[in-house]
C-alpha positions as CSV (number, residue, x, y, z in Angstrom):
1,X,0.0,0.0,0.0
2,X,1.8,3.3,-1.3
3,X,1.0,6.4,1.1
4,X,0.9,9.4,-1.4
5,X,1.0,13.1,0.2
6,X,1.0,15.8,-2.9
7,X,-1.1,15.6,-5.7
8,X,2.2,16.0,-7.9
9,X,3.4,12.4,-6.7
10,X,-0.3,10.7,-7.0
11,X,-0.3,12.0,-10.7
12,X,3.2,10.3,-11.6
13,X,2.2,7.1,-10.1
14,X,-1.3,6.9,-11.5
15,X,-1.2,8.4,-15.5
16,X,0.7,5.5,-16.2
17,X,-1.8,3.5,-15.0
18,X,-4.5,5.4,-16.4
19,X,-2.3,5.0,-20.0
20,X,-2.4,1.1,-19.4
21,X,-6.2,1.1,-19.6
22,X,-6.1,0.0,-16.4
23,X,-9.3,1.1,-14.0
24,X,-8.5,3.5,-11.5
25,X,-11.2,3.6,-8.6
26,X,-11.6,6.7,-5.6
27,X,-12.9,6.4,-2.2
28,X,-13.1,9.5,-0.7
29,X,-13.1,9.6,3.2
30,X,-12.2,12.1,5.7
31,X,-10.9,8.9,8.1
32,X,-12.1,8.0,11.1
33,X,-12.9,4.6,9.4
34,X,-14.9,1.8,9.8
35,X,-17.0,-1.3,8.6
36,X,-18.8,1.1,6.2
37,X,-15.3,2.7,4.5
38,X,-14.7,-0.7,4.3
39,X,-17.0,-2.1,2.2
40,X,-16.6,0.7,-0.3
41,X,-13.1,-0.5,-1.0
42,X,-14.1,-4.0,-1.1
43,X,-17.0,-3.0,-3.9
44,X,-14.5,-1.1,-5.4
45,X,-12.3,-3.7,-5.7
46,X,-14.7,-6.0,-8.0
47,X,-14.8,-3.1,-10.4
48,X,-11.3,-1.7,-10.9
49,X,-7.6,-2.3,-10.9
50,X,-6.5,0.2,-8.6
51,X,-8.6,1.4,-5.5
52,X,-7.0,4.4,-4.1
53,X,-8.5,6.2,-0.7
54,X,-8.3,9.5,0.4
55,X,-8.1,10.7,3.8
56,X,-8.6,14.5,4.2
57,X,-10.8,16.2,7.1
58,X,-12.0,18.9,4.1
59,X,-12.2,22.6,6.3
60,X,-14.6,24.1,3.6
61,X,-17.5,21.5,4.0
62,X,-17.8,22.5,7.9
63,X,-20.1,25.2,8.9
64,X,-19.4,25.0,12.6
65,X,-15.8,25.8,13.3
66,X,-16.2,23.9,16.3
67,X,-17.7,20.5,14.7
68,X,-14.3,20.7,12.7
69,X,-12.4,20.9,15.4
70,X,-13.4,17.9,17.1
71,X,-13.1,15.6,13.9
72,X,-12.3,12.1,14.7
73,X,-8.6,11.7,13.1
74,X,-7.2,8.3,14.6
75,X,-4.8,7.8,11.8
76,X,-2.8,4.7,12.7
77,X,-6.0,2.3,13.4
78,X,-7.3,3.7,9.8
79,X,-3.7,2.8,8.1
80,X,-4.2,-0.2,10.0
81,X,-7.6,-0.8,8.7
82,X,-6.9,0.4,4.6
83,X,-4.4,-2.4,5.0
84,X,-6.0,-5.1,5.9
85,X,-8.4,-4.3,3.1
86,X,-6.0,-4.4,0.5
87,X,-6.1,-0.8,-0.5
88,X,-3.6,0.1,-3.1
89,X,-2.9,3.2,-2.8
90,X,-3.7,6.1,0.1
91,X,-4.0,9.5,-0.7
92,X,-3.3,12.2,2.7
93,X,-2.6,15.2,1.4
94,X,-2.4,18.6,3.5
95,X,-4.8,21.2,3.8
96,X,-2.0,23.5,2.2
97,X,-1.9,21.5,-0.9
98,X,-5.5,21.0,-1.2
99,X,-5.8,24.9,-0.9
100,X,-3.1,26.6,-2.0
101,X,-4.6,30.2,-2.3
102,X,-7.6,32.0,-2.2
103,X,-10.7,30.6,-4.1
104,X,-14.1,31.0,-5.3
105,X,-16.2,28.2,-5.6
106,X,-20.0,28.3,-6.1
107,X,-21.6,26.1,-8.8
108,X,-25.5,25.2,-9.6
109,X,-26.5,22.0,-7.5
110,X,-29.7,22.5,-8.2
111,X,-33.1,23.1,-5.7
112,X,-32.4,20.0,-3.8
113,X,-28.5,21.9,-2.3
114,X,-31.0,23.8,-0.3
115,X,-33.4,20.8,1.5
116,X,-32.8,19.0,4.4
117,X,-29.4,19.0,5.1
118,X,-28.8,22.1,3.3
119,X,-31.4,24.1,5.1
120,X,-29.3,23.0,8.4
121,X,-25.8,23.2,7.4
122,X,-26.1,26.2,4.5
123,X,-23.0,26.2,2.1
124,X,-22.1,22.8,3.3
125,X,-22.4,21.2,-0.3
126,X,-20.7,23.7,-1.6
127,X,-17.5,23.4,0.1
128,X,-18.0,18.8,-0.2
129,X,-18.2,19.5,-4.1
130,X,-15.5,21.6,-3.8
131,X,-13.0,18.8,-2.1
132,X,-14.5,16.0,-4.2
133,X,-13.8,18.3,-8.0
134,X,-10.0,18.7,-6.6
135,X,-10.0,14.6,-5.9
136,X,-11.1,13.9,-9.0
137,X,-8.7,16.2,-10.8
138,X,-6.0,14.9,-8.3
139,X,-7.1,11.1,-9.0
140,X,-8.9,11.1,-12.6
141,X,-10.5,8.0,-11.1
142,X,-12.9,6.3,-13.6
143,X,-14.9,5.3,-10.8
144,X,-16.1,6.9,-7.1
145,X,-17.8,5.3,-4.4
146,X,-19.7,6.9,-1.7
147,X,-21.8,5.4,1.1
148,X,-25.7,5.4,0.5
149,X,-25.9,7.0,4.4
150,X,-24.8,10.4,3.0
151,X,-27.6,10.5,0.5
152,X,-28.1,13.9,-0.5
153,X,-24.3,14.4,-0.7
154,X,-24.7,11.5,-3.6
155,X,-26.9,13.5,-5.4
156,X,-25.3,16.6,-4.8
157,X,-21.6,15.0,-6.4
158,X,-23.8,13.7,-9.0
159,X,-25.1,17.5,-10.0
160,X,-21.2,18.7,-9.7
161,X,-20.1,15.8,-12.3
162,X,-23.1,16.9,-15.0
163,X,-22.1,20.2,-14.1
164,X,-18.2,20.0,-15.0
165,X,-19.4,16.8,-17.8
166,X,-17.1,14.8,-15.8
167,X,-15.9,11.2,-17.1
168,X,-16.4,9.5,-13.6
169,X,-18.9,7.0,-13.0
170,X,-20.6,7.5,-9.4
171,X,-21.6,4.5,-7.6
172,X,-23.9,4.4,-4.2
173,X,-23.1,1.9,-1.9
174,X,-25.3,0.1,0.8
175,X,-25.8,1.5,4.2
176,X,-23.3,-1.1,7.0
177,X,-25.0,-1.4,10.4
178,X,-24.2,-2.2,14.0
179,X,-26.3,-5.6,14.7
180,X,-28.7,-3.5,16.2
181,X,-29.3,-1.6,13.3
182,X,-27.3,1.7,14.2
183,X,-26.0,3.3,10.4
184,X,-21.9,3.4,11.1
185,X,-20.4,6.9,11.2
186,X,-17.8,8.4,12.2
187,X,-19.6,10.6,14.6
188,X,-20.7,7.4,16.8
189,X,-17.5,7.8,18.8
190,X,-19.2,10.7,20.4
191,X,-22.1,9.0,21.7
192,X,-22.4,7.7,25.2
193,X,-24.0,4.5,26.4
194,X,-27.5,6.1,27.0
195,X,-27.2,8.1,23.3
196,X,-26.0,5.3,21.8
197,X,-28.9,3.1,22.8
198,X,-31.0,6.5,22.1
199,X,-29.8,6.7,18.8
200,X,-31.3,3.1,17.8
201,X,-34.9,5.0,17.5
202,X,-33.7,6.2,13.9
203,X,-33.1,3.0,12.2
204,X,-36.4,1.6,14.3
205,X,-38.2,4.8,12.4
206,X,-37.1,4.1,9.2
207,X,-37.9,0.2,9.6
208,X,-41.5,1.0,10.8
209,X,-41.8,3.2,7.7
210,X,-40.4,0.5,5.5
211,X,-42.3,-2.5,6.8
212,X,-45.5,-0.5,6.8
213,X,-45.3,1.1,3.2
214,X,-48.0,-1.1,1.6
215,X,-50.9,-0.9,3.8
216,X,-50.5,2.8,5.7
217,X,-50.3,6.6,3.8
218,X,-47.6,8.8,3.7
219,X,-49.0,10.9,5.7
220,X,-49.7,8.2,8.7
221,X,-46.3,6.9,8.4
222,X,-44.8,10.3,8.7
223,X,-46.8,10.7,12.1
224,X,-45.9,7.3,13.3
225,X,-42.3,7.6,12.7
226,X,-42.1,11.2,14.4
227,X,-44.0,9.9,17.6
228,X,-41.9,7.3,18.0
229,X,-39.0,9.3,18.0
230,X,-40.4,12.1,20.1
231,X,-41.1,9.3,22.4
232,X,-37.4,8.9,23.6
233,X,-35.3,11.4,25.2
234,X,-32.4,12.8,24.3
235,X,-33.6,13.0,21.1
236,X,-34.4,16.2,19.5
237,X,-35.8,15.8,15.9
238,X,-34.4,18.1,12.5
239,X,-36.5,16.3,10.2
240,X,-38.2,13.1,8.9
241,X,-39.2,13.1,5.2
242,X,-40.7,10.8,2.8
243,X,-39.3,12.1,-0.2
244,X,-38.8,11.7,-4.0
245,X,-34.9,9.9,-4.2
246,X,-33.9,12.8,-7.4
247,X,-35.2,15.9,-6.3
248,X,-35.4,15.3,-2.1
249,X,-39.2,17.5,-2.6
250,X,-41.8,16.0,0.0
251,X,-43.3,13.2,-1.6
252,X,-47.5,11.9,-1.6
253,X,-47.8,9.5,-3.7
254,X,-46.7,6.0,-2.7
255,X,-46.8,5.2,-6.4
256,X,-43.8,7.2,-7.3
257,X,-40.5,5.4,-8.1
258,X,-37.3,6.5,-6.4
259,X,-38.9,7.1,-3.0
260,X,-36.7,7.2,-0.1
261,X,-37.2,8.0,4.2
262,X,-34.6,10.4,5.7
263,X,-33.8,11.1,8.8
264,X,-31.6,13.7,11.0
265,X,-31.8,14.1,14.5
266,X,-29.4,15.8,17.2
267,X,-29.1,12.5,20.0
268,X,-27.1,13.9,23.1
269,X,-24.3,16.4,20.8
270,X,-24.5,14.5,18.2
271,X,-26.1,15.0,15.2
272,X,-26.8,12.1,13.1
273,X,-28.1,11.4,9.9
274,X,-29.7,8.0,8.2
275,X,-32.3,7.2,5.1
276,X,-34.0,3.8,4.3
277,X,-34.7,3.0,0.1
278,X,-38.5,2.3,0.3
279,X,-39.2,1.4,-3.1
């Protein structure tokens, strides 16, 4: 496993790849791994010939100075972990060489930058499309991989790569869960023993809505979902949607393809994110 720091050295080793029609696959990550990083490299792996991951805690994507800050960035167990997966090649560059100078960024994402997750973190997008255009310069991967959890940030790449016409093909991996059906993030490390068991109430919201779809409406899945989740303490609700997978608008009819749950809630300090695929 080759441990690249500048985006001069990841170019020499990779174009020659590239040249040898040889499939170059990206993983972007901010570290902090676990299960869930994982399993993108091992998907990655059945469709290329080189998988490189990047690990780099991106400063424009953060709208709370202090939520940056506090980053997980255990470094040796995720060296540890990208080896044991058979990762070719890991990216870590600095945030000096990511950002060299002073820059403008603002593209067109479309209506859906500004929903749900947008409406709570405003410019967040902006500054993940940002990171992800400079990886994919950096990389000219023929292939990405991103985990299905992040949902609207899927979509939201997808927009930038239309944007720009880029040649990279953008695949959505399945959510990984704890047993007890808690989506894996790096922001579980923050969670106590009582949030932690807390927490469980999203994935148990998103199951009811799920196992329910055929016989209950929208709307009385919606209400079910939020009272079970105003039912536990610690916590305290941002949103639950039913909502139409391409554009993230409120959806009402159960007939519409594409339709997906998502959830964000704020358990203990931690604010956590998870969506279910309902049809």
């Amino acid at each position: 496993m080759k441990v690249i720091n500048t985006i001069a050295a990841l170019k020499s080793l990779l174009e020659p790849i590239k040249l040898g029609q040889q499939k170059i696959a990206l993983v972007p990550t901010m570290g902090a791994l676990h299960k869930g990083h994982v399993s993108l490299i091992n998907i990655a792996q059945q469709y290329a010939d080189v998988v490189v991951c990047s690990i780099f805690v991106n400063p424009t994507q953060f709208t709370d100075p202090k939520d940056l800050e506090k980053y997980p960035r255990p470094l040796e167990h995720d060296m540890q972990m990208l080896r044991e997966a058979g990762c070719d090649v890991v990216f870590m560059p600095s945030v000096k060489e990511m950002y060299p100078g002073p820059e403008n960024w603002h593209i067109d994402l479309g209506p859906a930058e500004f929903l749900l997750e947008g409406e709570f973190r405003k410019g967040h997008y902006q500054g993940v499309t940002q990171i992800v255009k400079k990886l994919f310069d950096a990389v000219n991967p023929d292939l990405a991989f991103f985990g299905q959890k992040d949902f609207q940030q899927v979509l939201m790449i997808e927009n930038m790569v239309a944007y720009f016409k880029l040649p990279v093909q953008i695949i959505s991996c399945p959510i990984i869960r704890e047993d007890d059906g808690l989506a894996m993030s790096s922001r579980n490390i923050h969670l106590n023993a009582a949030d932690r068991k807390n927490a469980l109430v999203l994935s148990r919201a998103l199951s009811y809505v799920k196992d329910h779809f055929e016989e209950k409406t929208i709307s009385e899945l919606l209400q079910g979902a939020k009272e079970m989740i105003s039912e536990v303490d610690g916590v305290e609700l941002d949103y639950f949607t039913i909502a139409n997978g391409k554009t993230l608008l409120p959806e009402n009819n159960k007939n519409q393809s594409d339709l997906v749950a998502l959830v964000a809630a704020k358990v203990g300090q931690t604010r956590l994110i998870d969506n279910m695929l309902l049809n």
